[in-house]
N, C-alpha and C positions, 0 to 999 in steps of 0.2 A: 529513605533515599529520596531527595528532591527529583522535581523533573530534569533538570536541568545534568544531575549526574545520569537521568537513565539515558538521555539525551546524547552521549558521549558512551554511554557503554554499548547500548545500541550499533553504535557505529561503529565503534573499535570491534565489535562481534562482528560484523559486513567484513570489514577492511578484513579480518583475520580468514574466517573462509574462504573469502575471495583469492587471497593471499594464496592458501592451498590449495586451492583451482588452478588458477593460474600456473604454479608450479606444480601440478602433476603434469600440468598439458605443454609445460615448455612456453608459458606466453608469458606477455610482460604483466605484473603486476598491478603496475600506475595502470594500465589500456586496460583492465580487465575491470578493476574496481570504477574504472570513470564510466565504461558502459553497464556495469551492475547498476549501478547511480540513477545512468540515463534511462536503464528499464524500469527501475523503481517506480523513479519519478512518473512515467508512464503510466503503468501500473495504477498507480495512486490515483492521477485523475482519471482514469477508467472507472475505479473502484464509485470514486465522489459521484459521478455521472450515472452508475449504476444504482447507487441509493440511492440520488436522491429520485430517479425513475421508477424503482421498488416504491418509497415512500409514497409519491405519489400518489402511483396507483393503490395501494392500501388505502392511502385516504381517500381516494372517492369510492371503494368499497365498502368503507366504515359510514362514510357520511350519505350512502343509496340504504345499506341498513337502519342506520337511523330514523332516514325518513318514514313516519308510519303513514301508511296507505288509506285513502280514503273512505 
């Protein structure tokens, strides 16, 4: 499967549980999947901002081991 079809199944997965979210709790739909979106999105650069601060720090760990001592 290309990226581009996981790309689309992905979201049609979103859109459908959202979808039953929403209608168990009586909300609209469209409002529910636009703020899923809006948290994702969130989410996501949270995530980016978190690695790339893990990474970071591991590399000046990796690279104070490295150093041999005099």
């Amino acid at each position: 499967m290309n990226d581009q079809a996981q790309f689309f199944v992905g979201w049609g997965t979103l859109s459908l549980i959202n979808a039953g979210l929403a209608q168990s709790k009586n909300r609209s739909g469209l409002l529910w999947w636009i703020a899923s979106v809006a948290k994702r999105h969130r989410l996501a650069r949270t995530h980016r901002l978190l690695w790339a601060t893990w990474r970071a720090f591991v590399g000046t760990i990796e690279q104070t081991k490295a150093k041999p001592e005099p």
